[in-house]
N, C-alpha and C positions, 0 to 999 in steps of 0.2 A: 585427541578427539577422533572417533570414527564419523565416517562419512555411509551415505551409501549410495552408490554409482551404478547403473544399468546393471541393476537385480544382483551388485555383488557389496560386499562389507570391505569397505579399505581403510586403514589408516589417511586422515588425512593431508601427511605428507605424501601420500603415496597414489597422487590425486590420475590417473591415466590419460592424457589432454596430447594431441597432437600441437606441434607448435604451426599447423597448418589450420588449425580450427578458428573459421571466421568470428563463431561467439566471441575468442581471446582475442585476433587481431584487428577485426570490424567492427567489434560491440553486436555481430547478427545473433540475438539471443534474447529471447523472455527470462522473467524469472517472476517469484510470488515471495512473499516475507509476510509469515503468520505467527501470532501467541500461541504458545502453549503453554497451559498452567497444571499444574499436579501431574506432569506426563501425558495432559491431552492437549492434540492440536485444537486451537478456537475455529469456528466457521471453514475448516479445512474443504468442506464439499462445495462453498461457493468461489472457494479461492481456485478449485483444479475449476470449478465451470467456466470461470472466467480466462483459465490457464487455456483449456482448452478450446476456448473460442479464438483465442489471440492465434496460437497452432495455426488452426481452420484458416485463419485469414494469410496468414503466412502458406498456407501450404503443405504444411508441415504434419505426418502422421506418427500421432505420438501415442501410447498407451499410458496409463495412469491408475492402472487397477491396483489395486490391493491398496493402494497411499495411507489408506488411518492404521491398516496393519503396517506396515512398513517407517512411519512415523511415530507409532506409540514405541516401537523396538527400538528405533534411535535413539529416542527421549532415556528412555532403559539403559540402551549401553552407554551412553554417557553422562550417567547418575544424573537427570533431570526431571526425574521422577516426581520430587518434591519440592519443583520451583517453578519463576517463570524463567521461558527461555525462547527465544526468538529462534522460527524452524525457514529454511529459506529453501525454497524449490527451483531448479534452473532446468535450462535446456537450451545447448547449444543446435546451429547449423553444423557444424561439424568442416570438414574441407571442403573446398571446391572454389570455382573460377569466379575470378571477381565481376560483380554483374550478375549473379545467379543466387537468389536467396533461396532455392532447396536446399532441403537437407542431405547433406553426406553421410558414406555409411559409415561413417566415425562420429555422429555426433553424439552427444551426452545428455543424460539426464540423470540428475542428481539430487540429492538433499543434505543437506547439513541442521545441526542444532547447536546452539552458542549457549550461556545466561543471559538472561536479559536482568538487571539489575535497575533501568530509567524508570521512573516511575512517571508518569502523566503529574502536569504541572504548568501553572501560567506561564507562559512565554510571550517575547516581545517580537513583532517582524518587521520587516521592511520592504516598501515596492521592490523588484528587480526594475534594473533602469532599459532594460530590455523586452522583447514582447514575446508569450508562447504562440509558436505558426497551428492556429486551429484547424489548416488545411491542411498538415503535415502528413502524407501517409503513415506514420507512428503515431497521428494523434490517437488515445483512446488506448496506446500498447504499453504493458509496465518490457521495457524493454533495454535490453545490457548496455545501450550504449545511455551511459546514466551521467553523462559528464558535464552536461548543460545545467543540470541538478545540484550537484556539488558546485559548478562555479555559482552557481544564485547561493548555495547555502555560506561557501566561502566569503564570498561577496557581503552576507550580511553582518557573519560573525564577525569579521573584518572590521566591522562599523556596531559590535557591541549589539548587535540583534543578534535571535534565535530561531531564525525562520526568514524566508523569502516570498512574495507574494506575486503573482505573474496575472499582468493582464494579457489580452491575445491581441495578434493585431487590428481588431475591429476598436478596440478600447477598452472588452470586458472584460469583465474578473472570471478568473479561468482556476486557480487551485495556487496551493505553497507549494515548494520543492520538493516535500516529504509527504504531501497529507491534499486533501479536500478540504475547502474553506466554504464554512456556513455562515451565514450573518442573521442577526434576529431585529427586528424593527419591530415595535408597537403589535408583539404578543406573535408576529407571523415568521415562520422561519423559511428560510430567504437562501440557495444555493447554486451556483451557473450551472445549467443547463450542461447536456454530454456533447452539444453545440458547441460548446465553448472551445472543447477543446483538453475538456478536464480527462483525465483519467477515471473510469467509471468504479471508484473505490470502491469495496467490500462494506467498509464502515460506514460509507457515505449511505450506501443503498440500505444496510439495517437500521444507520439514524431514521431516514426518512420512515421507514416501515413503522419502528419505533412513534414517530411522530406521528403518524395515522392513526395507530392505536393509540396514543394518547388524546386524539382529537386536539392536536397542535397545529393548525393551519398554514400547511406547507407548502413550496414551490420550488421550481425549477424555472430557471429562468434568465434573461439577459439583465445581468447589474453591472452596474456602470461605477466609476470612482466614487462619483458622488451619492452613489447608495451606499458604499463602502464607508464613508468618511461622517452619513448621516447614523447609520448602525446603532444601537443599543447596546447588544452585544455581538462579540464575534469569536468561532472557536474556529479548533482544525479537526480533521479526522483521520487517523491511520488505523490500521489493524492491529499495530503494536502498539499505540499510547492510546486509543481508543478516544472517545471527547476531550481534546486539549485545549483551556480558555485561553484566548489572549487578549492580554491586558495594553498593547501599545501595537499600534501599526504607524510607522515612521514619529513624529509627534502626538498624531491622534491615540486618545487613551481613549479604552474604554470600562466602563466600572461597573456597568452591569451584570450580574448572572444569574438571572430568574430560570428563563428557560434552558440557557447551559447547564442548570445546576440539577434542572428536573430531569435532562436527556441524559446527563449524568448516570445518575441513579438508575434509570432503565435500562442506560447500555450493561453495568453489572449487572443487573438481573439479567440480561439478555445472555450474558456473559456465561453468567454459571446455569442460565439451563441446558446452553449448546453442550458445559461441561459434563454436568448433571446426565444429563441423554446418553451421552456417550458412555461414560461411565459404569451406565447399565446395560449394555449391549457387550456380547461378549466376541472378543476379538483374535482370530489365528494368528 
C-alpha cells in the first residue's frame, strides 16, 4: 500500500515518524476516517472543516489543500478505484516537551486508504459501566488517543455485544464507541445534544439535515436512560457504516424501523449525490 505523507508518496512501510513524536507516544493527535466509493472520497469537504477546526482549537497550523486531488490519486494507486474503501487522514504534534501541545517541526500529516469490505448491518450494544467526562478538554475532538474507545468496544465484545453505549457524568446519553446514537419515539427523532459530550459527527449532522428535509421532527437534546429504554427505535451513525439499526441495547430489544428505514434510504441518496458531484468536476 502507498501512503501519502507531507506532500510526498511512500510506501507504507516506509512510514517517516520520529520515535520522539507525541501523536505516537502521547496519543497528541486528530485524525478523520471517511468512505470512499468508486475512487471518491464521501463528504471529504466536511470531514477537513471539522479536521480543521479541531487544529484551530489545538493550536495547531495545518494546511489541507489540494485533499480531493490528493485522495482521488491514492484511491488510484492502490487499485480502489472500483470499491469501497476506508480513507483515514491524521496529523501528528510532532516532538516537543511534555506539557506543550504545539506543534513540532517534525509533525505529520498523512493519509492512507485500506478496503472497506463491512457492510452496515443490525447490531446489538451495551451500556459501558463507566461514564464519558463531557467536560473533558477533548470533548467534541476525534483525537489519537482513542484507547478509552476500544476498552468500551472490548468490553462489549467480551460480553457478545457489538457496540458500546456511554452516558456522561450528568446521567446522559452521550454517543457509542464508534458512531453517534439517534433514538426515535412516537415519529420524533430524538439525539444528545454537542452538550453532551458527543463527538460532533459528519453523519450525525447530515442525518439531522436529511431529517429536515424530510419534515421528520427532530431534536437535539438531554436524554436520559429512561428515554433510552422507552425508544421505538434506535440507530448509530458513522461516516463509514452510515445508518446502522440496533436491534438490542443490554436486554432491551427493539423491533421497530419505520424512520430508521426512511433515513436509511435518504442517506444513499445523500450518498451518491456527494458521489455524483464530484464525479463531474474535473480534478488535477
Amino acid at each position: 500500500m502507498l501512503i501519502w505523507c507531507n506532500g510526498q508518496w511512500l510506501e507504507e512501510g516506509n512510514f517517516p515518524s520520529s520515535v520522539m513524536d507525541r501523536g505516537f507516544t502521547l496519543g497528541l493527535g486528530l485524525f478523520e476516517t471517511l468512505l470512499a466509493l468508486d475512487g471518491r472520497p464521501v463528504f471529504l469537504a466536511r470531514h477537513l472543516t471539522r479536521l480543521s477546526a479541531s487544529c484551530e482549537r489545538l493550536g495547531w497550523q495545518v494546511s489541507f489543500a489540494d485533499f480531493q486531488a490528493i485522495a482521488i490519486r491514492l484511491l488510484e494507486l492502490n487499485d480502489l478505484k472500483k470499491s469501497r474503501a476506508r480513507l483515514r487522514i491524521a496529523v501528528t504534534a510532532g516532538s516537543g516537551p511534555l506539557g506543550d501541545i504545539r506543534q513540532g517541526t517534525d509533525a505529520q500529516l498523512w493519509m492512507t486508504a485500506h478496503p472497506l469490505t463491512e457492510l452496515p448491518a443490525p447490531l446489538t450494544a451495551i451500556l459501558c459501566p463507566w461514564p464519558r467526562n463531557e467536560r473533558s478538554p477533548l470533548a467534541g475532538l476525534k483525537c489519537a488517543s482513542y484507547a478509552e474507545n476500544l476498552f468500551a468496544l472490548d468490553h462489549a465484545r467480551r460480553l457478545g455485544f457489538g457496540e458500546a453505549v456511554f452516558l456522561n457524568t450528568t446521567g446522559h446519553l452521550c454517543e457509542a464507541a464508534t458512531a453517534n446514537i439517534f433514538l426515535v419515539k412516537n415519529g420524533i427523532l430524538l439525539t444528545p445534544s454537542l452538550a453532551s459530550g458527543c463527538l460532533p459527527g459528519i453523519a450525525r449532522e447530515i442525518v439531522l439535515e436529511i431529517a429536515t428535509c424530510g419534515k421528520i421532527t427532530n431534536q437535539e437534546c438531554d436524554l436520559t436512560l429512561k428515554d433510552l429504554e422507552n425508544a421505538d427505535e434506535v440507530f448509530l451513525t458513522s461516516s463509514l457504516r452510515g445508518i446502522q439499526r440496533v436491534t438490542k441495547i443490554g436486554d432491551q430489544a427493539y423491533l421497530a424501523e419505520g424512520v430508521t428505514a426512511q433515513l436509511s434510504k435518504a442517506w444513499e441518496k445523500a450518498t451518491e449525490s456527494e458521489i455524483s458531484s464530484h464525479s463531474q468536476r474535473p480534478h488535477s
